[in-house]
N, C-alpha and C positions, 0 to 999 in steps of 0.2 A: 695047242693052239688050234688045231684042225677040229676038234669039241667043242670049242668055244666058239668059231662060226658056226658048225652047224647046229647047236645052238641057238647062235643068233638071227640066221636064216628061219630054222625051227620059229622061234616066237614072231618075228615079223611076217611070217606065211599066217600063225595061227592068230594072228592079232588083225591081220587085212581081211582072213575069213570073217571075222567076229565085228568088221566096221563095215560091211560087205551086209550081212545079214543083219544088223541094226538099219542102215541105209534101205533094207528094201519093206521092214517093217513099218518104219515110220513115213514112206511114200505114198500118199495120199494120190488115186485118179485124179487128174489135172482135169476136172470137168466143169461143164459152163451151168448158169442157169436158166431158167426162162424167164428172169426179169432183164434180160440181155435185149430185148427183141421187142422193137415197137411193130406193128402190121397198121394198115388201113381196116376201118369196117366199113360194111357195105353202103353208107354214104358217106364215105372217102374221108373219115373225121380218122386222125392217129390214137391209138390205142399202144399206150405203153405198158408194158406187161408189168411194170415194176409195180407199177399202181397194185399189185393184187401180193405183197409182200404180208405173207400172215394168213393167207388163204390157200385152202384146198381148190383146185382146178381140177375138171373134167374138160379136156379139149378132144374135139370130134369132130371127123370129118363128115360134111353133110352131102347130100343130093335130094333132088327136087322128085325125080322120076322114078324110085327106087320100091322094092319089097320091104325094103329097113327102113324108108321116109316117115312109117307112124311112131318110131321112135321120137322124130323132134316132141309128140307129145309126153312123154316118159319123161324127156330132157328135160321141156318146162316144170312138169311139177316137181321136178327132183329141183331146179334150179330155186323157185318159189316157197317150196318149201322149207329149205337149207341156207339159202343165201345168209339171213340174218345171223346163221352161223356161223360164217366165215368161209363160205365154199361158193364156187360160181363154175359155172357152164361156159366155154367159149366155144362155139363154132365153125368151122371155116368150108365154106363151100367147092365141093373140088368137082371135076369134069374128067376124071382118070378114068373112070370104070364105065362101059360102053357109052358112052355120051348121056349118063343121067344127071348131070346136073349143066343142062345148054344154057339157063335162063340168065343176064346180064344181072348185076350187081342189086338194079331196082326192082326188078322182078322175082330175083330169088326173097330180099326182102318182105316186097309183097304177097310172094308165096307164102313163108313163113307166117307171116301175123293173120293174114286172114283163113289160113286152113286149120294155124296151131296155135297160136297167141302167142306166137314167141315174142317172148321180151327180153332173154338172157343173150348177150354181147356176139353178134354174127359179123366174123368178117371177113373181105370182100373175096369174091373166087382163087385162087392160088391153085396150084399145083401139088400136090402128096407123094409122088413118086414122077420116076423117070430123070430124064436129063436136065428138066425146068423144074425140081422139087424147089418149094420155098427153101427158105433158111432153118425158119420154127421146125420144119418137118425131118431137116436134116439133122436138129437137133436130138428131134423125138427119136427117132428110127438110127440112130449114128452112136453103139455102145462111148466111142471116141470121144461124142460131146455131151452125154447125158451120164455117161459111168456107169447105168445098169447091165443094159443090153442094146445089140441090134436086134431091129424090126424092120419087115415090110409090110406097108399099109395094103392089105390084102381087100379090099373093100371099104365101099361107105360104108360109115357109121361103124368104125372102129375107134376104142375109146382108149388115150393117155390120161393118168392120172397124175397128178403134179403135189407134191406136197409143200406144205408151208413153208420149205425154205425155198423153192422153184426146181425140186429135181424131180425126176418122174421116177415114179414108184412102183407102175403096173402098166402093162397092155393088157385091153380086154377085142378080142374081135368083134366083130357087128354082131353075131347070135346072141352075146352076152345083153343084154337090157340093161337101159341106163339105171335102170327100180331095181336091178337084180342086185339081191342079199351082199353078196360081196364087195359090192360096190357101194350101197348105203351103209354099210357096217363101218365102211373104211370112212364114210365121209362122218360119221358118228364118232368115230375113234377121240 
């Protein structure tokens, strides 16, 4: 009788192991996407991210006053020349890093088109880090809500990649160019 519990103990140990290590195979990260998340653009119109379901995204934090600021031009022609492909550029203007981006929502705009042509989707100033990070950015940088990895936005013009289904698939830091191989390869893929 004392054989046959332990036994029976025996298979029910080896059987909880065995739905223990199924259970954690088939557990999927509980992550969100970016078509979660409407923003304002810089004249105050809502941009829902969902609208871009099926598209590759570059989103990047900008500043006006910066050593990385001639990238906005890199952005346009990558944005211009790809769009029709399914890929698009978003923007978002941040004041984190020694005050290079002071300029109000119209101004930064104004910046933009008449220094760079921007015409790929900017919007309105937010926050990239600290205690007033947006939500988008908590997504980006928060392994918790994106399932890749954590980040910290080390600088403007640091670039997220988003893929076609809304999960981010890379950090590139600001030294990386928006033109740089790695990066058009992927929007090519």
């Amino acid at each position: 009788m004392k054989k046959i519990i332990m036994l029976a103990f025996s298979a029910m140990f080896l059987f909880s192991g065995f739905v223990q290590a199924q259970n954690k195979k088939s557990k999927k990260v509980d992550t969100q996407s970016i078509y979660q998340f409407k923003v304002k653009t810089l004249d105050g119109e809502t941009f829902d991210f969902s609208t871009l379901k099926g598209k590759k995204v570059l989103i990047v934090n900008t500043a006006s006053k910066c050593g990385y600021t001639p990238q906005y031009e890199q952005l346009e022609k990558i944005y211009k020349e790809y769009k029709a492909k399914g890929f698009t550029v978003i923007g978002f203007p941040a004041n984190n890093f020694n005050g290079q981006e002071p300029g109000t929502n119209e101004e930064i705009e104004s910046f933009c088109k008449l220094n760079y042509g921007v015409t790929f989707p900017m919007m309105e100033k937010i926050s990239v880090k600290g205690d007033d990070i947006s939500p988008i950015y908590q997504f980006l940088t928060q392994k918790a809500k994106n399932g890749l990895k954590d980040s910290e936005v080390k600088w403007n013009f640091q670039k997220y990649l988003i893929d076609k289904k809304g999960h981010l698939v890379e950090v590139y830091y600001s030294k990386t160019k928006p033109d740089a191989p790695e990066i058009v390869n992927w929007i090519k893929e």
